[in-house]
PALUMDO-104528 format. One line per 5 residues: number of its first residue (from 1); their letters; for each residue x, y, z of N, C-alpha, C. Coordinates in Angstrom, 3 decimals, decimal comma, always signed. Layout:
% PALUMDO-104528
NUM> A> X/Y/Z/X/Y/Z/X/Y/Z | ...
END
This chain:
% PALUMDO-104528
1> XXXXX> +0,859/-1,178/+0,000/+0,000/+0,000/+0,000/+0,897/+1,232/+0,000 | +0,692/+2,320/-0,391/+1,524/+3,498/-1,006/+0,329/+4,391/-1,245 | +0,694/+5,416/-1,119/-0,173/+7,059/-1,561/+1,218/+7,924/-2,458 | +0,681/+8,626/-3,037/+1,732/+9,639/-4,048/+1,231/+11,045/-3,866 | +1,895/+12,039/-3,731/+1,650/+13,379/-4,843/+2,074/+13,018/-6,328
6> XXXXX> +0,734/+13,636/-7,348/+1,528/+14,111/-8,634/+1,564/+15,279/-8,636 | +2,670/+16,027/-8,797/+2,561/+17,757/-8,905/+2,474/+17,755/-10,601 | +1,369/+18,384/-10,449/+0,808/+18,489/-12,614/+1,349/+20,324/-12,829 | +1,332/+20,815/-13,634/+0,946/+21,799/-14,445/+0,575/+22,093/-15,190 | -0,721/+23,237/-15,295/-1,467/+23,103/-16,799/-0,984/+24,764/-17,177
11> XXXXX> -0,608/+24,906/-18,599/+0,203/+25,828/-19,258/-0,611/+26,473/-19,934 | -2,285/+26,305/-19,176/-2,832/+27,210/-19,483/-4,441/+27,080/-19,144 | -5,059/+28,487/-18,715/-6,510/+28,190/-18,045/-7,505/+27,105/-19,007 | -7,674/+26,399/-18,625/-8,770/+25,191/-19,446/-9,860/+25,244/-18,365 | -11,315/+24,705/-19,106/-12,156/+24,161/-19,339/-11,820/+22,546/-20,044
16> XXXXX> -12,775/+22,028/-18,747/-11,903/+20,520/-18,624/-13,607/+20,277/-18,290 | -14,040/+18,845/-18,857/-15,442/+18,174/-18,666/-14,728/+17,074/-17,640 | -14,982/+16,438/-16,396/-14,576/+16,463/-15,382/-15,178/+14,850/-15,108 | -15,346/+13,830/-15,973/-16,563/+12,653/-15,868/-18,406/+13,315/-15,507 | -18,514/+13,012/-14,455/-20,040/+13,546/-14,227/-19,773/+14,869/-13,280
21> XXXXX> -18,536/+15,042/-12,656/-18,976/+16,284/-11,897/-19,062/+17,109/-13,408 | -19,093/+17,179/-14,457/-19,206/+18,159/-15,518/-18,055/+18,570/-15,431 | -18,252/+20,552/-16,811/-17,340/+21,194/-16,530/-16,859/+21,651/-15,921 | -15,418/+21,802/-15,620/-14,591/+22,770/-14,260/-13,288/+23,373/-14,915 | -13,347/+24,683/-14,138/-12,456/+25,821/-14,572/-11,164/+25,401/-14,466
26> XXXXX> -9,911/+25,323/-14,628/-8,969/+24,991/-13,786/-7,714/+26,068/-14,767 | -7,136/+26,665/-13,701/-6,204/+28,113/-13,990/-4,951/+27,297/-13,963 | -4,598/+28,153/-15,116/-2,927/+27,767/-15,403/-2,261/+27,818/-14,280 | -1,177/+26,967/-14,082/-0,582/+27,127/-12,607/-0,437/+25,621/-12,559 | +0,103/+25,299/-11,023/+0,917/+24,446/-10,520/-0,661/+23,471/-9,142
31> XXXXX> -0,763/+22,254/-9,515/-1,776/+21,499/-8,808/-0,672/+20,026/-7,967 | -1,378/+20,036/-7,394/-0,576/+18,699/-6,474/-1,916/+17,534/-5,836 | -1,864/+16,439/-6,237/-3,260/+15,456/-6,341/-2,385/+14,469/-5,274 | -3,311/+13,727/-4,827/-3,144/+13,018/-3,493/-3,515/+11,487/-3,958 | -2,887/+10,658/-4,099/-3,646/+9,370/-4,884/-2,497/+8,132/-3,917
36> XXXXX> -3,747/+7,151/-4,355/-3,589/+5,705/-3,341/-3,634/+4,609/-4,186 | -2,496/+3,799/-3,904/-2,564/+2,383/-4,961/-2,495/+1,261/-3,832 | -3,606/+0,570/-3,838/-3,727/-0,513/-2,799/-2,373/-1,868/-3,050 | -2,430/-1,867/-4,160/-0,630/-2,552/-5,138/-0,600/-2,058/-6,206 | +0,498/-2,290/-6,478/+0,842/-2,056/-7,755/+0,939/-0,795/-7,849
41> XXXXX> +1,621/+0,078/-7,281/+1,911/+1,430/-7,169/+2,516/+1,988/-7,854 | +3,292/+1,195/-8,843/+4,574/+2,135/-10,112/+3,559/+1,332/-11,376 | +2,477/+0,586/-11,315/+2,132/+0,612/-12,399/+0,647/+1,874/-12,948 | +0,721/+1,928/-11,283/-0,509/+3,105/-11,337/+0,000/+4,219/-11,743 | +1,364/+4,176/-11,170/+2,311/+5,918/-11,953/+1,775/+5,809/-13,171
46> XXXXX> +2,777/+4,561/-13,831/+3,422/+4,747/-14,991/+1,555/+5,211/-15,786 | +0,648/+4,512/-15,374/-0,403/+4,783/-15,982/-0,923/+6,574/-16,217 | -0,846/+6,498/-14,793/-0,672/+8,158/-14,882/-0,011/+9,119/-15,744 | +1,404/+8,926/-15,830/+2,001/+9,351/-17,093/+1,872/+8,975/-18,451 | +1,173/+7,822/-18,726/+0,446/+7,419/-20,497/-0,331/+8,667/-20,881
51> XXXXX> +0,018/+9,334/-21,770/-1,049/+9,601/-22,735/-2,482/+9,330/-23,252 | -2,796/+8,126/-23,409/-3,519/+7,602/-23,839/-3,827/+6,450/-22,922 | -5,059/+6,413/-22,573/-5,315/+5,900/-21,487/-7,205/+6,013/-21,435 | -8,099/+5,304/-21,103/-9,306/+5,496/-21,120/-9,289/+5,749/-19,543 | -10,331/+7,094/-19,518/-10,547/+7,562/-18,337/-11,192/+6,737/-17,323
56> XXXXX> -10,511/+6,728/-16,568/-11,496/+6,374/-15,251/-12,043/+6,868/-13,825 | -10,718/+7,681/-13,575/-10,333/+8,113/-12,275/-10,611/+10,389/-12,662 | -11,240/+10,739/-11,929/-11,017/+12,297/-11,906/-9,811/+12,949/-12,626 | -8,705/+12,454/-12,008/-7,402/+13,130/-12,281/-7,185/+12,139/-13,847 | -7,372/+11,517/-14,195/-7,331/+11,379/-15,859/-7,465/+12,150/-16,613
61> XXXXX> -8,756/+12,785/-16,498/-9,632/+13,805/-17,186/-8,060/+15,352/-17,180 | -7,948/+15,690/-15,888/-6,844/+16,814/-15,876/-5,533/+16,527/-16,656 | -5,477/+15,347/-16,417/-3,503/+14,893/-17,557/-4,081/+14,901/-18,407 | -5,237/+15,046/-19,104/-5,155/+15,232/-20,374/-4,537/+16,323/-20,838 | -4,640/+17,064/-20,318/-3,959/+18,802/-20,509/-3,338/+19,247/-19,367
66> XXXXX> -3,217/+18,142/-18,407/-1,315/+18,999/-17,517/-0,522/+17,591/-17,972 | +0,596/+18,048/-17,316/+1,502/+17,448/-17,204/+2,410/+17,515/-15,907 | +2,460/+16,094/-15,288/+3,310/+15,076/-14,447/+5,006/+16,231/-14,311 | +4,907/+16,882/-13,527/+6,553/+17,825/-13,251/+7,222/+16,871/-11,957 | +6,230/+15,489/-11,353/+7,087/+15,400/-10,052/+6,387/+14,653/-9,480
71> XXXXX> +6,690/+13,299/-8,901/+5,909/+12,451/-7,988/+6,692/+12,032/-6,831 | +5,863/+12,110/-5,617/+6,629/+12,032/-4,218/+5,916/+10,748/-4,120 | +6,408/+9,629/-3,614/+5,924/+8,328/-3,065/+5,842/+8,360/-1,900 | +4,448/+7,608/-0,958/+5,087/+8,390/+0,370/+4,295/+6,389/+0,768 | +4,706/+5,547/+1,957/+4,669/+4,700/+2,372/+3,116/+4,818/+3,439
76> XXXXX> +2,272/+4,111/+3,448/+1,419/+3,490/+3,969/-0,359/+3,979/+3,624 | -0,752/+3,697/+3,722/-2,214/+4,176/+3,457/-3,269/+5,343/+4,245 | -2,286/+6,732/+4,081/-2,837/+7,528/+4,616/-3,218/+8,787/+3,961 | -3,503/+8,584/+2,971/-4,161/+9,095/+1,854/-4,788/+10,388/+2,144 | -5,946/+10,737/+3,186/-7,038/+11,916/+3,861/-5,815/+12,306/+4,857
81> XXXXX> -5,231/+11,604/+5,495/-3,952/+12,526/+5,916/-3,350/+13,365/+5,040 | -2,882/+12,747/+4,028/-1,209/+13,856/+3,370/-2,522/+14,981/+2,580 | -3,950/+14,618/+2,342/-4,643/+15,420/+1,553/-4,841/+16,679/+2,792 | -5,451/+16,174/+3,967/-5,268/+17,485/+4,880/-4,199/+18,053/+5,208 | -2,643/+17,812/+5,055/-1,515/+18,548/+4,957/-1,395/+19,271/+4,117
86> XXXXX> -2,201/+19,107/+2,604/-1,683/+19,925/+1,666/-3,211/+20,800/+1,873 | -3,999/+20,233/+2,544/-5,067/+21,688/+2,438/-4,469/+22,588/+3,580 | -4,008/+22,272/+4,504/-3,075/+23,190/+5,155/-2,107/+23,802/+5,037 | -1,393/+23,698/+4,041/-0,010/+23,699/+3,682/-0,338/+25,452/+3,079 | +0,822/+26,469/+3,606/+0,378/+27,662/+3,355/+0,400/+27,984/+1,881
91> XXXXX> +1,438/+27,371/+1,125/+1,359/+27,978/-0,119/-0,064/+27,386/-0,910 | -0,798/+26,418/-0,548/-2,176/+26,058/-1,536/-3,002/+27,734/-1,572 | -3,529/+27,702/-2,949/-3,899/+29,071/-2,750/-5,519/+28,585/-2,291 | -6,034/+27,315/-3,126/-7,222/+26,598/-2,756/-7,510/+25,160/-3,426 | -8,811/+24,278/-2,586/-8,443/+23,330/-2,903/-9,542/+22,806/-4,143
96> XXXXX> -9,678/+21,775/-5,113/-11,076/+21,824/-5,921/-11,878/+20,762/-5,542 | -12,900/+21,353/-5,186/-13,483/+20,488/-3,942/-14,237/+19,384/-4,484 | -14,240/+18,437/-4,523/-15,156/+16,971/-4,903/-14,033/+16,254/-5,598 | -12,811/+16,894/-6,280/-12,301/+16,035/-6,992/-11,303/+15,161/-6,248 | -11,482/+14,171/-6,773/-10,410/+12,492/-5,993/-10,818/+12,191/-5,085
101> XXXXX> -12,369/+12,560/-4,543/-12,385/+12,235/-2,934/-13,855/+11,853/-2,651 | -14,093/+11,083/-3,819/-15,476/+10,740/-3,866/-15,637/+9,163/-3,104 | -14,549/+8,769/-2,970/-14,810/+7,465/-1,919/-13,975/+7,479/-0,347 | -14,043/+9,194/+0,128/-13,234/+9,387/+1,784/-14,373/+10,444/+1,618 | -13,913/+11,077/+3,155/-15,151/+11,955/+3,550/-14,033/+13,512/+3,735
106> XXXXX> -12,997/+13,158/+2,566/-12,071/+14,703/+2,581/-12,593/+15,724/+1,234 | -12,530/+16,924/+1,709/-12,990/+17,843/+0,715/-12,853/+17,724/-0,861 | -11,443/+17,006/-0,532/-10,587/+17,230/-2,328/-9,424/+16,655/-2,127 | -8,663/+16,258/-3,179/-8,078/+15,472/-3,328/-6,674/+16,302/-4,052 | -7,542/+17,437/-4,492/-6,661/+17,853/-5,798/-6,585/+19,433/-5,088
111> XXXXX> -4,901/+20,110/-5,107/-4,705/+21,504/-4,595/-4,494/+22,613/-5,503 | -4,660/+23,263/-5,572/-3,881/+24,516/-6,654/-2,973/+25,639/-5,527 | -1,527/+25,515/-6,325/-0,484/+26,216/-5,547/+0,040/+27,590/-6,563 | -0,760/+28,112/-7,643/-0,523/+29,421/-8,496/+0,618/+28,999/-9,433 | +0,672/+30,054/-10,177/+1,630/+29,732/-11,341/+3,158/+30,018/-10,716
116> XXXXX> +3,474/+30,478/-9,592/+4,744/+30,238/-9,213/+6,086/+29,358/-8,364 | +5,035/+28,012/-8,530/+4,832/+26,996/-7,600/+6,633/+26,505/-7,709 | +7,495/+25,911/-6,447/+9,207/+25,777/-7,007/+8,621/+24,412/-6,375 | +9,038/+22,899/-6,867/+9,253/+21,694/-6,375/+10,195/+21,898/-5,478 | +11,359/+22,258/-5,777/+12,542/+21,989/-5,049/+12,244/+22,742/-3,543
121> XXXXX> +11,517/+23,981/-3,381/+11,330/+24,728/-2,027/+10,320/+23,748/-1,746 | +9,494/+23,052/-2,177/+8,247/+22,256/-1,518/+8,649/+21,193/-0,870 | +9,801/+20,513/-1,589/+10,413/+18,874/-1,184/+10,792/+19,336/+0,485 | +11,204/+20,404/+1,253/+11,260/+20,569/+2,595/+9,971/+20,543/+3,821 | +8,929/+21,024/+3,407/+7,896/+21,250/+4,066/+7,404/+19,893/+4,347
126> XXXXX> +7,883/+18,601/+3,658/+7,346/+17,543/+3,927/+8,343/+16,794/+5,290 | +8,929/+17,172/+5,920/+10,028/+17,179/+6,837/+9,021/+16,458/+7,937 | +7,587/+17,499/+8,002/+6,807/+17,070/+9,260/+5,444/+16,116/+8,712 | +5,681/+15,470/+7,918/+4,738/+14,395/+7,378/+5,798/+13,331/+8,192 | +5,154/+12,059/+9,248/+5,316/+11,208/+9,752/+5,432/+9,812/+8,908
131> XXXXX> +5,860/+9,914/+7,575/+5,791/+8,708/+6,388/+7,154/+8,443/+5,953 | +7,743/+7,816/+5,519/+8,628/+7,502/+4,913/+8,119/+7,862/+3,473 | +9,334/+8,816/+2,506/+8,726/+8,916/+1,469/+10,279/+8,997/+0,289 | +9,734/+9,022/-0,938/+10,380/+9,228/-1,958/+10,380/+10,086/-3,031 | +11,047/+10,858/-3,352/+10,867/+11,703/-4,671/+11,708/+10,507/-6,071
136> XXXXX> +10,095/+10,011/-6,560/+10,870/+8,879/-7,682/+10,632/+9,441/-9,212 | +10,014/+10,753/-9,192/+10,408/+10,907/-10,956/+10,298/+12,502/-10,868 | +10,759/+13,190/-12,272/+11,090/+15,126/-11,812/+11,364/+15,119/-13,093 | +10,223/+15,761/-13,583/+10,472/+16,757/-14,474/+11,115/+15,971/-15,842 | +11,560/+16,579/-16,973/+12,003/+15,564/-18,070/+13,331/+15,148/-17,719
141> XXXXX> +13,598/+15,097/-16,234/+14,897/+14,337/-16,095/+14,531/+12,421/-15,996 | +13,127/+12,324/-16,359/+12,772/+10,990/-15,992/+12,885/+10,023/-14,830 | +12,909/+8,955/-14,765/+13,118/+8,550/-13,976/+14,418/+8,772/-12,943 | +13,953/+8,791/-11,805/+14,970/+9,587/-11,039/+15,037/+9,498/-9,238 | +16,327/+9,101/-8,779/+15,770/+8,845/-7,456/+17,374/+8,998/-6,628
146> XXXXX> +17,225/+9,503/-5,636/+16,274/+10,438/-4,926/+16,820/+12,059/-4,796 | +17,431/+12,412/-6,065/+18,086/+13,644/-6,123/+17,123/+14,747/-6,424 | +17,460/+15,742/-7,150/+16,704/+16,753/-8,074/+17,991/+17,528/-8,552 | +17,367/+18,710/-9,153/+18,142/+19,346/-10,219/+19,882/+18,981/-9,492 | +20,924/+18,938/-10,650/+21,825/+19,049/-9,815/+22,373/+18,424/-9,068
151> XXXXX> +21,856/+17,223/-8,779/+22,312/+16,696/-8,003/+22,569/+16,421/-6,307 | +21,852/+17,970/-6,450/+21,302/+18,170/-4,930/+20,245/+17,242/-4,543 | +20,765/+16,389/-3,377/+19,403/+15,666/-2,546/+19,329/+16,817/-1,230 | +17,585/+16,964/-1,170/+17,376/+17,700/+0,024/+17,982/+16,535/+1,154 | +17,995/+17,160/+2,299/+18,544/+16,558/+3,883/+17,331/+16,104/+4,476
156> XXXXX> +15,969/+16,435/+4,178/+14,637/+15,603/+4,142/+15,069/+13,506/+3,711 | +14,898/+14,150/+2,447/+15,235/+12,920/+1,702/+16,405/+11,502/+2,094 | +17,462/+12,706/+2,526/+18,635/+11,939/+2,730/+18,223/+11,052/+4,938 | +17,291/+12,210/+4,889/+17,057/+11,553/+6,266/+15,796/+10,121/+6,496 | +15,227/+10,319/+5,714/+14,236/+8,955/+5,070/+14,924/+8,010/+4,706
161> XXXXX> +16,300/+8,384/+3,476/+16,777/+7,212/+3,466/+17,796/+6,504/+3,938 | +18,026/+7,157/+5,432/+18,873/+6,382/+6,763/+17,951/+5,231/+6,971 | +16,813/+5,507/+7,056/+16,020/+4,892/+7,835/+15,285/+3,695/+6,911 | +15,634/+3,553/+5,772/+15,177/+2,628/+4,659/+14,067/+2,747/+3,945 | +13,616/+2,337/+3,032/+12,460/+2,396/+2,321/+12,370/+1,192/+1,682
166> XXX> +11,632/+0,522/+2,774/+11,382/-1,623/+1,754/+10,315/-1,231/+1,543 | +9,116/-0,355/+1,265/+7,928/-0,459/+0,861/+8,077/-0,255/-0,583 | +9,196/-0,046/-2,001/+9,210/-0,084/-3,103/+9,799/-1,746/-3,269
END
């Protein structure tokens, strides 16, 4: 069992038909989605990142027109947790309420953080999430673990992986 952030960006305000919640607005800028794979957790990524793919899930409908900048893996099934961290989390400007969270009793699933959103300043704030986690893909550097630009690993990261990570 595993939960992820995908941090998406859409490169530009769309009108997006949403399955049955209908249409919804969604502003260019930087979103971060909260998602749970009971197994099979890198095949649910990799699905996530296909192109082509028949919808099923809310956040399908949005990759059609963002794009995958960054996925954090984070260890155990606490899914309405890491989603109420990021509705807390100061930089969310707000959250879109019904989407991904139609089978928990949390507002939303899915955050919007504005068009000036930095991964690399965000990978710290997760310091006080109680999970063991991973930053396993970034940006068109592809697959990738557990650095970012540069070669820099945050001291977050490097402190998770004292402590091991057998849940991949």
């Amino acid at each position: 069992m595993a939960c992820y952030f995908l941090f998406i960006r859409l490169d530009r305000d769309s009108e997006i038909q949403v399955g049955k919640q209908g249409l919804r607005t969604f502003l260019r800028g930087f979103y971060v989605y909260v998602g749970r794979a009971k197994r099979g957790v890198m095949k649910r990524l990799q699905r996530h990142l296909r192109q082509k793919k028949r919808k099923h899930w809310h956040i399908d409908f949005l990759l059609e027109v963002g794009k995958v900048e960054g996925i954090v893996l984070f260890e155990g099934d606490e899914e309405c947790f890491l989603a109420t961290f990021l509705f807390q989390h100061p930089c969310v400007r707000y959250d879109v309420p019904g989407f991904g969270s139609s089978d928990c009793s949390c507002r939303s699933h899915l955050f919007y953080f504005g068009d000036t959103f930095s991964f690399d300043s965000f990978l710290p704030t997760l310091k006080v999430v109680p999970f063991l986690y991973r930053v396993i893909w970034r940006g068109e550097e592809g697959l990738h673990h557990p650095g970012i630009a540069n070669g820099i690993v945050p001291e977050t990261i490097v402190e998770h992986e004292k402590n091991g990570l057998s849940f991949l």
